[in-house]
C-alpha positions in Angstrom: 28.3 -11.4 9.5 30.2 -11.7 12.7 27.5 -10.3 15.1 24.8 -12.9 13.7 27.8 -15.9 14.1 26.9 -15.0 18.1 23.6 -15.0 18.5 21.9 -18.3 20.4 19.4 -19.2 18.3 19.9 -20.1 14.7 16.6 -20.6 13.7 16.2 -16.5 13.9 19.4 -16.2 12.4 18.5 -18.0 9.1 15.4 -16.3 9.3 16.9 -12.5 9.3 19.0 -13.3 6.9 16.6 -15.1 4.5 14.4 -11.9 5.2 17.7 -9.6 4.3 18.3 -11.3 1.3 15.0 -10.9 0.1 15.4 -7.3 1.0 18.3 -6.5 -0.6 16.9 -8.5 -4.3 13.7 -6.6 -3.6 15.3 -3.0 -3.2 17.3 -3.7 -6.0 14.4 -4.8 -8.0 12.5 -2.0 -7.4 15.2 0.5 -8.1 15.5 -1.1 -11.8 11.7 0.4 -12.3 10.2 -2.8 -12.1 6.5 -3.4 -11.5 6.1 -4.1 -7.8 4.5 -7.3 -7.6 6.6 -8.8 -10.8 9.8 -7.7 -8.3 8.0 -9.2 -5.6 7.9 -12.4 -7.3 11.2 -12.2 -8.7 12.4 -11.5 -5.1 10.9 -14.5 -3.6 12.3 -16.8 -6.0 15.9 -15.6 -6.5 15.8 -15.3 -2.2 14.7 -18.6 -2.2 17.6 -19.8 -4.8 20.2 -17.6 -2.8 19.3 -19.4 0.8 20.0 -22.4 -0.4 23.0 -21.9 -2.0 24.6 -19.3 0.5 22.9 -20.3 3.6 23.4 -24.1 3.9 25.1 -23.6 7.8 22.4 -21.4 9.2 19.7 -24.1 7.7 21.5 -26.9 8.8 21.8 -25.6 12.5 17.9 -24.3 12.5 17.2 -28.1 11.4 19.5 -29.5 14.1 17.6 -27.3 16.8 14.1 -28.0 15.4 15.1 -31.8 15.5 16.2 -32.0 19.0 13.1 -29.9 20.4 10.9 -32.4 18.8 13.5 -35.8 20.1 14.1 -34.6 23.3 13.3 -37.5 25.8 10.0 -37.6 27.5 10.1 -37.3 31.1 8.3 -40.3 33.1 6.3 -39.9 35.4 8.5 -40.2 38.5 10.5 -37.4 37.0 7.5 -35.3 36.6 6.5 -35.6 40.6 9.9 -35.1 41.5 9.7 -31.9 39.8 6.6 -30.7 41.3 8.0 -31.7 44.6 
């Protein structure tokens, strides 16, 4: 996956490829003739069980982003007027 190792943000990257996955189990799933919603739910969880065995650095760096949007420092007040100014 060499185009997905440059995009910016990695929270959309784990999130196409946990879709992908899911995808791919589901096509397959459904190719095998079985019924749609027991594929569906077989999907989900063997997705699931994929992501977090194959998918550990996307997750990791979509937690590290999450994190520091929620720890970035406050700005004070002073910085605030300064930056209306």
């Amino acid at each position: 996956m060499p185009r997905l190792k440059s995009m910016k943000n990695p929270l959309l990257v784990y999130t196409l490829a946990r879709l992908g996955i899911f995808a791919g189990v589901l096509t397959v799933l459904l190719l095998l003739n079985f019924a749609p919603i027991v594929a569906v739910i077989i999907a989900t969880m063997l997705s699931f069980s994929f992501s977090l065995i194959f998918l550990r650095k996307q997750r990791e760096a979509s937690s590290a982003k999450i994190y520091d949007a929620i720890n970035k420092p406050k700005k004070t007040g002073d910085e605030n007027a300064e930056d209306e100014n």
